[in-house]
C-alpha positions as CSV (number, residue, x, y, z in Angstrom):
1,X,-311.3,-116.0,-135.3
2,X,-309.6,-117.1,-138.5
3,X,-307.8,-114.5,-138.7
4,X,-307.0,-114.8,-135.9
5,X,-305.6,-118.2,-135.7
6,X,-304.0,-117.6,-139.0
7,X,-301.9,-114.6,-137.6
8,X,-300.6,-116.7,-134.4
9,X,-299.6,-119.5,-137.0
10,X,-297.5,-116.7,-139.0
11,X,-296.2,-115.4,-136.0
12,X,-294.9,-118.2,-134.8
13,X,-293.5,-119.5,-137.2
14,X,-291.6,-116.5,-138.7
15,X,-290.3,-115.7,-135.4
16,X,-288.8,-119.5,-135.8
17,X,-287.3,-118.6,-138.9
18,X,-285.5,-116.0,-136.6
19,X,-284.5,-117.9,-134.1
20,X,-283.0,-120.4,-136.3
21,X,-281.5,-117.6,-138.4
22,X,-279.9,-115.7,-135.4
23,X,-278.7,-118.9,-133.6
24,X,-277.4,-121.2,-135.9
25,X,-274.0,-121.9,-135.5
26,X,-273.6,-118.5,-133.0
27,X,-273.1,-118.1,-129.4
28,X,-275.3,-115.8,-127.1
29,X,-274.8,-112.1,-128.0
30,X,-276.7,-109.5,-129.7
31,X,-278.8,-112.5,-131.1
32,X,-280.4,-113.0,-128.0
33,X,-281.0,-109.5,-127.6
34,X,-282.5,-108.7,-130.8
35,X,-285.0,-112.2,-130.4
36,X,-286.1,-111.2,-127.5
37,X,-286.6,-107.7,-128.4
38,X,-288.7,-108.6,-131.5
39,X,-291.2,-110.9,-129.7
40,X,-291.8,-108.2,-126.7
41,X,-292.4,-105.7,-129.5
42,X,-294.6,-108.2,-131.1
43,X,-296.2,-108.5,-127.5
44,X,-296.5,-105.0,-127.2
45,X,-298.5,-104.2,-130.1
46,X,-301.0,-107.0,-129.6
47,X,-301.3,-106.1,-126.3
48,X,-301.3,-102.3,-126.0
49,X,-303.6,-102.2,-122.9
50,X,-300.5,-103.1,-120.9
51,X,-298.0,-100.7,-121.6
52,X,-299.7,-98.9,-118.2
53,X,-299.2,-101.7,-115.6
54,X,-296.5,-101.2,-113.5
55,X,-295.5,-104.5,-112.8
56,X,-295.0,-105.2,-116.9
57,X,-292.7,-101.8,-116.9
58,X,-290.4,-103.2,-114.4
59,X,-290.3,-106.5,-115.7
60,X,-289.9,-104.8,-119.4
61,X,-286.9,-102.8,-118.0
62,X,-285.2,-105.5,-116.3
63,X,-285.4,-107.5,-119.5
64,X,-284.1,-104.2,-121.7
65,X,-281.1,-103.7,-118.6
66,X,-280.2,-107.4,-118.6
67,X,-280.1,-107.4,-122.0
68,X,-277.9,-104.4,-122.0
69,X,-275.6,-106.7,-119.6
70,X,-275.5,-109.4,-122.2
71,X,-274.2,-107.2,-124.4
72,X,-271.8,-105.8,-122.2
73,X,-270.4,-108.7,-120.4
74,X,-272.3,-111.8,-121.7
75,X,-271.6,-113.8,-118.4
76,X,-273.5,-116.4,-117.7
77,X,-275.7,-114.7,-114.9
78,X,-276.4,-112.0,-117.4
79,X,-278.0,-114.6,-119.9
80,X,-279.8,-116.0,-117.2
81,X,-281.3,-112.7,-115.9
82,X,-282.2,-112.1,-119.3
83,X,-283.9,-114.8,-120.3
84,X,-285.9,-115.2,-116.6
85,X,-286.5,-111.5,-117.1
86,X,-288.4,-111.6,-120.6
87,X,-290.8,-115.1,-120.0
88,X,-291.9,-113.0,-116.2
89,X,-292.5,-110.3,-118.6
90,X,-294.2,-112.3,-121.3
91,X,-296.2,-114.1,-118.4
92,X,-297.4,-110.7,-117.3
93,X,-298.6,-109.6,-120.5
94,X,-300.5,-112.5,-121.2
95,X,-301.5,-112.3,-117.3
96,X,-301.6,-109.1,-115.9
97,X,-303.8,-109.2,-113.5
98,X,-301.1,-111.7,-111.9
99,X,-299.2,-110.0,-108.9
100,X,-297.0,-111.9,-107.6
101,X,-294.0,-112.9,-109.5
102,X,-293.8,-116.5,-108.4
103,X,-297.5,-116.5,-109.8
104,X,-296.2,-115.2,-112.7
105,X,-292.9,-117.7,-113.1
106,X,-296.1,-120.6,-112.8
107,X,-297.7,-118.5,-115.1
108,X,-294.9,-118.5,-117.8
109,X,-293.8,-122.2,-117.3
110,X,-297.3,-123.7,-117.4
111,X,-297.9,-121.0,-121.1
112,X,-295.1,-123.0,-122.1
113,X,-295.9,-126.3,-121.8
114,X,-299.6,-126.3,-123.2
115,X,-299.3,-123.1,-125.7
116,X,-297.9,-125.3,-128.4
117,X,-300.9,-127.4,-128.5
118,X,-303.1,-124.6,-127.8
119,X,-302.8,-123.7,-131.7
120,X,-304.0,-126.9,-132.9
121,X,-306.8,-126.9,-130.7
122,X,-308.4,-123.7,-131.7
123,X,-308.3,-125.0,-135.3
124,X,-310.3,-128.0,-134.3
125,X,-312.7,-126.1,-132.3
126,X,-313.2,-123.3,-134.8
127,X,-313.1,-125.2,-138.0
128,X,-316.5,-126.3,-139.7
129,X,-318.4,-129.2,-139.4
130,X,-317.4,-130.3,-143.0
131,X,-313.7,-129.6,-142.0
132,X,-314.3,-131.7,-138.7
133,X,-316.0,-134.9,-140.5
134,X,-313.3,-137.8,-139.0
135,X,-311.1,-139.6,-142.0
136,X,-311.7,-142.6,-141.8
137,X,-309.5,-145.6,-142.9
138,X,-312.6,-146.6,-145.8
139,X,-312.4,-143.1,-147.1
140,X,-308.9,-143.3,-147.8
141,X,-309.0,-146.7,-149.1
142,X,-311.6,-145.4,-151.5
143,X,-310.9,-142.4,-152.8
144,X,-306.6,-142.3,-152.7
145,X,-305.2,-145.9,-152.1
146,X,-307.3,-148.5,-154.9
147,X,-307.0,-145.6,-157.6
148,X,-303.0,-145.3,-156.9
149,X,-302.5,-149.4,-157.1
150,X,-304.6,-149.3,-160.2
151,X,-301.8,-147.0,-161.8
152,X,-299.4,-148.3,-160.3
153,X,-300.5,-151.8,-162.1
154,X,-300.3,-149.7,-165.8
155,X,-297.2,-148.1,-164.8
156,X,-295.7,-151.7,-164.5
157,X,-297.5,-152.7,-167.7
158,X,-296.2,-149.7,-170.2
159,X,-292.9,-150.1,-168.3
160,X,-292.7,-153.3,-169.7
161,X,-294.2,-153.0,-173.2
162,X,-292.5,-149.8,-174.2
163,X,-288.5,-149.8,-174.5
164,X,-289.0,-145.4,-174.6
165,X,-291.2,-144.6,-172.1
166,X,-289.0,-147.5,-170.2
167,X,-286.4,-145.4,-170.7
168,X,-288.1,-141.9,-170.1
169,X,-288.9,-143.7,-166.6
170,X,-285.5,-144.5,-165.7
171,X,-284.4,-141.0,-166.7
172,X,-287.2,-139.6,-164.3
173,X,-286.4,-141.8,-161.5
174,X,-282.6,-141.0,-161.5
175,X,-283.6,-137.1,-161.6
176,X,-285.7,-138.4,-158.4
177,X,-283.3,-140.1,-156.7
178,X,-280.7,-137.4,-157.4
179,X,-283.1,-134.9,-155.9
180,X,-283.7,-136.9,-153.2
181,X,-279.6,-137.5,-152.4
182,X,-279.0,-133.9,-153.0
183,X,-281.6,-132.6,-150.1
184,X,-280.5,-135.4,-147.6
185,X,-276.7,-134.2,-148.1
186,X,-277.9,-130.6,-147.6
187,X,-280.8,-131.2,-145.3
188,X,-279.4,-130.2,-141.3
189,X,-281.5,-132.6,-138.9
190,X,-279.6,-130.3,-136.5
191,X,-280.8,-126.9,-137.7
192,X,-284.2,-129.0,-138.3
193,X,-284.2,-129.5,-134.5
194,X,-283.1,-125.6,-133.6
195,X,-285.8,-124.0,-136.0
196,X,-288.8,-126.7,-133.9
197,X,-287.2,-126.1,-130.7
198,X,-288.0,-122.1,-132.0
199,X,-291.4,-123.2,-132.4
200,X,-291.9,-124.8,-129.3
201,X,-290.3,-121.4,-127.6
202,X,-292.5,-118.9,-129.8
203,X,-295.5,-120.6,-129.1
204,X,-294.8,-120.8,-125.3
205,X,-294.5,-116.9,-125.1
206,X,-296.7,-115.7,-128.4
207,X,-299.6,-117.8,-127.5
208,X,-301.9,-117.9,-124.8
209,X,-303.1,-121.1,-123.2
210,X,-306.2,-121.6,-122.9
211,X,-306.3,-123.7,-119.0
212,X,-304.2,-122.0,-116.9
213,X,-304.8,-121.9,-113.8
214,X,-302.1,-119.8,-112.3
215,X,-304.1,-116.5,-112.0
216,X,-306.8,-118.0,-110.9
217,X,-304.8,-119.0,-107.6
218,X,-303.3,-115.7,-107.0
219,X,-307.0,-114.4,-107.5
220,X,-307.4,-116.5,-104.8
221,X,-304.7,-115.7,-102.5
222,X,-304.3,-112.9,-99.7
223,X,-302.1,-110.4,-98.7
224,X,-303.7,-110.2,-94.7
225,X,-304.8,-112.8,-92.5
226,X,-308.6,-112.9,-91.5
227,X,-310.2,-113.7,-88.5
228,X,-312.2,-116.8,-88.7
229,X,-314.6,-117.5,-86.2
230,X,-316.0,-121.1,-85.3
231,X,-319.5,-121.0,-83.7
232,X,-319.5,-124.5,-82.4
233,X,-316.4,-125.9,-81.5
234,X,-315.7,-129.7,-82.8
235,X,-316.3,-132.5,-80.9
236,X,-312.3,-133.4,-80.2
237,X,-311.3,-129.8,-80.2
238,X,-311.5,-127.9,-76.6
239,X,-313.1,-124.7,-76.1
240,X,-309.6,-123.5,-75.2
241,X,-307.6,-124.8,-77.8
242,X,-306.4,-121.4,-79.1
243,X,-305.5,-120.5,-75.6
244,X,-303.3,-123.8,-75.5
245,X,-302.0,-123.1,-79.0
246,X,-300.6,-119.6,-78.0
247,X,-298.7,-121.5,-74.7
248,X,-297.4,-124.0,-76.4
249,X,-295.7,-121.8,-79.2
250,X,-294.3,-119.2,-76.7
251,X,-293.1,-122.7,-74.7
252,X,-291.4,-123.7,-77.9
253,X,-289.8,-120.8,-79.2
254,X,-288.8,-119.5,-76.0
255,X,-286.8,-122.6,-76.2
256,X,-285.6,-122.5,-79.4
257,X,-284.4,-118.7,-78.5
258,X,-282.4,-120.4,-75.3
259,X,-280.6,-123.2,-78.1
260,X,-280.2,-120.5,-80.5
261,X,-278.5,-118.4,-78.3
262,X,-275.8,-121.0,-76.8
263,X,-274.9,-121.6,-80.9
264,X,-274.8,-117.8,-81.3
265,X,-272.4,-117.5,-78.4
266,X,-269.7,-120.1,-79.2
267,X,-269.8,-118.9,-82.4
268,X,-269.0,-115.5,-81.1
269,X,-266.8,-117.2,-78.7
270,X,-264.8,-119.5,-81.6
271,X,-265.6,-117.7,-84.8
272,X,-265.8,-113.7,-84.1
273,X,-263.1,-113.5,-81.6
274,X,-260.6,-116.6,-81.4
275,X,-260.9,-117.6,-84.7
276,X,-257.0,-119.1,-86.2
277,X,-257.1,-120.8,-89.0
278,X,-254.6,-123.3,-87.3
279,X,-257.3,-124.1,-84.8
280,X,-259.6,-125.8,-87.8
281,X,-259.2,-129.3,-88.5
282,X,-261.1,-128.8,-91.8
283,X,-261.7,-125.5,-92.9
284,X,-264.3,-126.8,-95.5
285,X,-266.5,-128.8,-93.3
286,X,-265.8,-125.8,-91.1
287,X,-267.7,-123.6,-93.7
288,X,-270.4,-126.5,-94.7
289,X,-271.8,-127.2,-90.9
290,X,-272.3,-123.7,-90.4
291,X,-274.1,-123.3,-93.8
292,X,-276.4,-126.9,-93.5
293,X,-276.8,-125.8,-89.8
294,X,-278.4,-122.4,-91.4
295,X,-280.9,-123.6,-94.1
296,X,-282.0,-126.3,-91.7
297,X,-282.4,-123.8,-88.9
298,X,-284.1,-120.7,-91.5
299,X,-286.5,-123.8,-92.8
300,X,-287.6,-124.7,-89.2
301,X,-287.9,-121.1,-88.1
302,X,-290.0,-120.5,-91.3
303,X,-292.3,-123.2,-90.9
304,X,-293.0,-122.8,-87.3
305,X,-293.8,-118.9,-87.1
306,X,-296.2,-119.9,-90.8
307,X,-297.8,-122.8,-88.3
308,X,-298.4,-120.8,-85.6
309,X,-299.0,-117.5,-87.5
310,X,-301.3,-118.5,-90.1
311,X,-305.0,-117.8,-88.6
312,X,-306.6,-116.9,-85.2
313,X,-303.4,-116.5,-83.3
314,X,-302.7,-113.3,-84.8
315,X,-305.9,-112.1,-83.0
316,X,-305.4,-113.6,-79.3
317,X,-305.4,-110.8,-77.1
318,X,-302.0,-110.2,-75.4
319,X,-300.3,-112.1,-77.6
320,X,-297.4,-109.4,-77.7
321,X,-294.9,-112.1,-75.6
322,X,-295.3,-114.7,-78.4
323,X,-294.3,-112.0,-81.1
324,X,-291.9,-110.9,-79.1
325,X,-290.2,-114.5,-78.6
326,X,-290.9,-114.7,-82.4
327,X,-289.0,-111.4,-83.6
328,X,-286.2,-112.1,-81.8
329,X,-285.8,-115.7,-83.2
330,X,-285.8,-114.2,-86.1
331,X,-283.2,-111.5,-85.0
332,X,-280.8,-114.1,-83.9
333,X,-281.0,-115.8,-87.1
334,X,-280.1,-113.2,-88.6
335,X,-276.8,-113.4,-86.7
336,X,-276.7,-116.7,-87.6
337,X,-276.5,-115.3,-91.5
338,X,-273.8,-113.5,-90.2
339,X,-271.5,-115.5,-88.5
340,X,-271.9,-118.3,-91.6
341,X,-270.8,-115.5,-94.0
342,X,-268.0,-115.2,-91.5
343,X,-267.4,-118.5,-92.1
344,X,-267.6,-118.3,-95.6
345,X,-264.8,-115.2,-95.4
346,X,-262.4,-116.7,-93.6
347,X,-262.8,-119.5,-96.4
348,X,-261.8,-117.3,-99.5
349,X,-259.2,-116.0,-97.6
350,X,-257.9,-119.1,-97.2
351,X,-258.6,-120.9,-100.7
352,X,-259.4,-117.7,-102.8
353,X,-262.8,-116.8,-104.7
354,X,-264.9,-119.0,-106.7
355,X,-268.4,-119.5,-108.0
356,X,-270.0,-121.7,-105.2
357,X,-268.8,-118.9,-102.3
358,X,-270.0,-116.2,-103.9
359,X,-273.4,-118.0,-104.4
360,X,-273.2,-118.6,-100.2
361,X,-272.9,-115.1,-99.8
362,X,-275.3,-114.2,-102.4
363,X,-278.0,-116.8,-101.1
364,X,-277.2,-115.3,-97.4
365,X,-278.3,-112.0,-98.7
366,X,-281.2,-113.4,-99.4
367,X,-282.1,-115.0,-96.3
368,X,-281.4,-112.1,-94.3
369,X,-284.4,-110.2,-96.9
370,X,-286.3,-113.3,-95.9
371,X,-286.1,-113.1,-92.3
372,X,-286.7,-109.2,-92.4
373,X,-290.1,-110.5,-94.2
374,X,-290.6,-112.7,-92.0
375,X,-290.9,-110.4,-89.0
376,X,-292.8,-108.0,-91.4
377,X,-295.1,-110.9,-91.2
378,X,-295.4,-111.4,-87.7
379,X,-295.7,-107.4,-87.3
380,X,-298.5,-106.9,-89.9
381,X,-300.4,-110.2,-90.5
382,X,-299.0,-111.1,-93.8
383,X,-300.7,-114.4,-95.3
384,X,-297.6,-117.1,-96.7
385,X,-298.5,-115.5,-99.9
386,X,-297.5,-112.3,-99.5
387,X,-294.3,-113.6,-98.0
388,X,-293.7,-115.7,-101.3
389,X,-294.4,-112.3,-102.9
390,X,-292.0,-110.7,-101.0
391,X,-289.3,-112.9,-102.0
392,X,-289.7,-113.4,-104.8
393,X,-289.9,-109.6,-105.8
394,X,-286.1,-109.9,-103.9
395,X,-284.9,-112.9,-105.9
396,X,-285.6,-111.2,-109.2
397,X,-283.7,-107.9,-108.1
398,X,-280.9,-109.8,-107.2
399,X,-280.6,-111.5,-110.1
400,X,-280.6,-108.3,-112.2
401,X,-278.3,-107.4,-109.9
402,X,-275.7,-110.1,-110.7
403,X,-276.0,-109.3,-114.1
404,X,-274.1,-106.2,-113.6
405,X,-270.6,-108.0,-113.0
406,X,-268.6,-109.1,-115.5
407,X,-267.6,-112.2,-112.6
408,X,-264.9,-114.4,-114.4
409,X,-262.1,-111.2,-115.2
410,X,-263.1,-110.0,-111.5
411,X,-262.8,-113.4,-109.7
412,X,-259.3,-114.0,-111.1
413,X,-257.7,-110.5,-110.8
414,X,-259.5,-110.6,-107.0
415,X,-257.3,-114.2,-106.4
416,X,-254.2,-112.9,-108.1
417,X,-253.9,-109.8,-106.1
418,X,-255.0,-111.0,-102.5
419,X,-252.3,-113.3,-100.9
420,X,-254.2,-116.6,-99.8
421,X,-252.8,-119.3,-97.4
422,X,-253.1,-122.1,-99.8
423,X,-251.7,-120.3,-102.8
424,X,-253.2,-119.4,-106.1
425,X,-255.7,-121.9,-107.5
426,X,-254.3,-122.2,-111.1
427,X,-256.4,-125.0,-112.0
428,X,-259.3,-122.8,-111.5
429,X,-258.0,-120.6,-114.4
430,X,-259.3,-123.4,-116.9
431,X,-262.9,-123.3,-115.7
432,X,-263.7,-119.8,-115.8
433,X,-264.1,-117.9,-119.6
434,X,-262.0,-116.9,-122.0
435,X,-262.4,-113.0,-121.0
436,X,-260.1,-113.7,-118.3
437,X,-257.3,-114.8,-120.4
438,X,-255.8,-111.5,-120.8
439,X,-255.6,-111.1,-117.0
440,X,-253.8,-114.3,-116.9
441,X,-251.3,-113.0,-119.9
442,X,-250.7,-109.9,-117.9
443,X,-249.6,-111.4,-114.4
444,X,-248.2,-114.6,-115.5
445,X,-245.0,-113.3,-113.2
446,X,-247.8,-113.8,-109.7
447,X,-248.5,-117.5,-111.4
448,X,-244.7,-118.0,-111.7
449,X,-244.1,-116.5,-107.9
450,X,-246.9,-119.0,-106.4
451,X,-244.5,-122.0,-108.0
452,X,-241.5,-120.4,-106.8
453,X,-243.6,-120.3,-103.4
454,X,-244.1,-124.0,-103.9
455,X,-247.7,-123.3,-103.9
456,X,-250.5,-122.8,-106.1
457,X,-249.6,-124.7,-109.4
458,X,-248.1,-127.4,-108.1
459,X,-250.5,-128.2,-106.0
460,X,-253.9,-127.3,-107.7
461,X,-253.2,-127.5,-111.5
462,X,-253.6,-130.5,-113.0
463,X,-251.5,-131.6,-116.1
464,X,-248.9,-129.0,-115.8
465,X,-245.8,-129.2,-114.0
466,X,-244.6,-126.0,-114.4
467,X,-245.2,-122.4,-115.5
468,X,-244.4,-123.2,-119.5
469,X,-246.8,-125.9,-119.3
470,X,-249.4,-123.2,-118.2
471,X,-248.6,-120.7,-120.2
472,X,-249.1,-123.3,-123.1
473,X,-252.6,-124.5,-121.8
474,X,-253.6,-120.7,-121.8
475,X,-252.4,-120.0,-125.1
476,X,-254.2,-123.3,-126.6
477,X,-257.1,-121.8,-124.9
478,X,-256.7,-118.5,-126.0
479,X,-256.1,-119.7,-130.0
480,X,-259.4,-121.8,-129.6
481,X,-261.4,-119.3,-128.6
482,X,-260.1,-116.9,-131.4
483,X,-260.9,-119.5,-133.8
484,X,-264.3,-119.7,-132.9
485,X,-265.2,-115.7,-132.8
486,X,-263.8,-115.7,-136.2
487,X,-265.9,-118.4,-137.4
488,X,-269.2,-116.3,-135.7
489,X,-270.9,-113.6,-137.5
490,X,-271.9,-110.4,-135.9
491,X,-274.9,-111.7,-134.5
492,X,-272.8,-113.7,-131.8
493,X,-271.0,-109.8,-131.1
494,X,-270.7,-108.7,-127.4
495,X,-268.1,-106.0,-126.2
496,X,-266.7,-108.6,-123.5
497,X,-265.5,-110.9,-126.3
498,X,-264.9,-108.1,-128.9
499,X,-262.1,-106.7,-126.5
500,X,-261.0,-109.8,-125.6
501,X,-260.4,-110.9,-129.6
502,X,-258.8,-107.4,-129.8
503,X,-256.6,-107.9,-127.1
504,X,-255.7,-111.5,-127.6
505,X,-255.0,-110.5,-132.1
506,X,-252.2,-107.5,-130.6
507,X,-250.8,-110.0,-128.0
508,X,-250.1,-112.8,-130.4
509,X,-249.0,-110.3,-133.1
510,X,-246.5,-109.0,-130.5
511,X,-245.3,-112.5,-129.9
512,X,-244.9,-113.5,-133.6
513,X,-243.0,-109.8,-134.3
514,X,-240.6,-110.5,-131.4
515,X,-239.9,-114.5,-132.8
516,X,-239.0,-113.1,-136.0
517,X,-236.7,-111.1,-134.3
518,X,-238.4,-108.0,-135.0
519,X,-238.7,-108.2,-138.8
């Protein structure tokens, strides 16, 4: 057990020795990468039994193919997939009886949270009884504190009665304080921070807690729905209550299906065939009642067919008009989906692509896998469970998924090539990376033609009044970031950046050769 304990101490803290190492004064690259390939091949080897779980292959691959993305891109969404990727990985390998990945997420973050302390606690438990014995404030006093005043009292006197060991003393104390200035200037309280913060994260994903109850509840859980049966029925519940149950849920979602249809039908009425972008008042709080009208609709439809679906109902003979009613609520939700991401369309075509519309159509996607789930449910008895499951296993495939597009470049070559109705967001141009810069550099002309157009620039950008102005901003941008991959080692390396550098070296080059007229 001592051995143990002694080799999660060593791991741990080497591996924050790494982490400092790799991310000290670096940005996310091939550091990231090669930490979080070292502690799953740390986690491997401890853990070989494993390696034969499906579940931990898939979430081992998704951490080695998001990682390939960070390399690749490093966007944002890439990081994130990564980093989500590896702790459900680490989670599983510490749990792998766990099946459910939303299990496993409350897995990971709870292994993170009380890991760190978990170290400390298995040297109290395991250490002797002599090792154990409480320090008490006598003890001290005793054996460390009188003796060092006593000293401390002849220090004072041969200070005083001897003129050389006076001045051996000064000489000892300057070499002191000189020490003491020299490790302060030199001591980082930032890297300090990075290299505990390291510990904290090795410890969260090395060690293994020892209360956690998160497998335990998906021990616990079920993928079916049983059939309970009461003997006796209670006092202030009628014989018939399931048989009033079942009327009053085909009642209310037959109604439901009659509202839900009137919304579907002005929407294919006002949105699907009349639409004009001249007929909207506000063409975002046209976008933003259709979407609130949609989460607020799902989350009702959701918790009523997980009300009324959750136990004997499933089992009520001729039932088969309440699933019915039930599957095709959920059918003209999913039309709902559609006519929002409709909605959402006619929006970017108006005011171009950014971040927050392709999350609506991103998050539609995944309420459309929802409601298919949701009438899997209905259809074979799934528990809430196996619905959480079920989207969960979705989520994290779509979030690989995104990892795959290298957004920023994409977003602004899609707005510079489609002709919207407000004109080119310029403004937006300043929020994205760097790696779009040299798609800005190459059709500054479409900038220039949106201010000709009156459009665009002058109305979006802010600080710049005309195309000079943001063709300086870029540059200044540009020059920054070239400043900064310089000052980065290879362990900050990507091939996003790397061509950008390239690119960005050539075009200033360029720019310098032609102001020197060529010489």
């Amino acid at each position: 057990m001592k051995t143990l304990i002694f080799k999660n101490s060593f791991s741990v803290m080497a591996l924050a020795v790494l982490y400092t190492f790799l991310f000290w004064h670096e940005s996310m690259g091939i550091n990231l990468v090669l930490f979080s390939s070292c502690i799953a091949a740390l986690l491997l080897y401890r853990h070989r039994e494993v390696w034969a779980i499906p579940r931990v292959q898939w979430t081992l691959a998704g951490t080695l193919f998001s990682g390939a993305m960070v390399l690749l891109w490093n966007s944002t969404t890439a990081v994130v997939a990564h980093i989500a990727s590896f702790y459900l990985f680490s989670s599983l390998v510490h749990a792998p009886q766990v099946r459910a990945f939303h299990f496993s997420a409350a897995h990971a973050l709870i292994n993170q949270v009380k890991a760190p302390g978990s170290l400390n606690l298995a040297f109290h438990n395991n250490a002797t009884a002599a090792q154990r014995r409480p320090m008490r404030l006598g003890y001290w006093l005793r054996v460390v504190i009188i003796p060092l005043l006593f000293v401390l009292l002849f220090y004072i006197l041969y200070v005083n009665a001897n003129n050389e060991f006076s001045a051996l003393s000064n000489r000892f104390w300057h070499k002191v304080f000189q020490a003491i200035d020299w490790f302060f200037r030199k001591f980082s309280f930032a890297m300090f921070f990075l290299f505990l913060s390291g510990v904290l994260i090795c410890a969260g994903v090395v060690l293994r807690a020892k209360v956690n109850r998160a497998p335990q509840w998906d021990e616990q859980a079920k993928v079916y729905i049983g059939r309970t049966r009461r003997k006796l029925p209670h006092l202030y519940i009628p014989k018939n209550a399931l048989k009033t149950e079942y009327r009053t849920a085909c009642l209310l979602i037959a109604m439901v299906n009659v509202l839900l249809l009137a919304v579907n039908c002005t929407d294919i009425r006002y949105v699907w065939l009349n639409f004009e972008f001249s007929n909207v008042g506000s063409l975002s709080e046209f976008v933003h009642q259709g979407t609130y009208l949609l989460i607020l609709s799902i989350l009702l439809s959701k918790g009523f067919i997980i009300f009324y679906f959750r136990r004997n109902l499933n089992f009520y003979p001729n039932n088969r008009v309440l699933r019915i009613l039930a599957v095709v609520w959920m059918l003209q939700n999913v039309f709902l989906v559609m006519s929002v991401a409709l909605r959402n369309w006619y929006y970017v075509q108006y005011y171009a692509l950014a971040y927050k519309r392709i999350g609506v159509f991103i998050f539609l996607i995944l309420v459309v896998v929802g409601l298919i789930t949701m009438v899997l449910k209905i259809q074979r008895r799934h528990t809430g469970y196996q619905l959480l499951r079920s989207n969960a296993i979705a989520a994290y495939s779509m979030l690989i998924l995104m990892s795959t597009v290298n957004w920023d470049p994409w977003i602004i070559l899609y707005n510079l090539k489609a002709q919207h109705k407000a004109g080119f967001d310029a403004s937006f141009c300043f929020k994205v990376s760097e790696k779009a810069i040299p798609l800005m550099l190459e059709n500054m002309h479409l900038i220039e033609q949106e201010m000709t157009n009156g459009e665009g620039l002058m109305k979006y950008a802010r600080g710049c009044s005309d195309i000079e102005c943001f063709r300086n901003m870029v540059c200044d941008k540009a020059q920054y970031f070239m400043y900064k991959y310089e000052s980065e080692s290879v362990l900050s390396w990507n091939y996003a950046d790397d061509q950008t550098y390239r690119y960005l070296r050539a075009y200033f080059s360029a720019a310098t050769h032609d102001t020197n007229g060529g010489l």
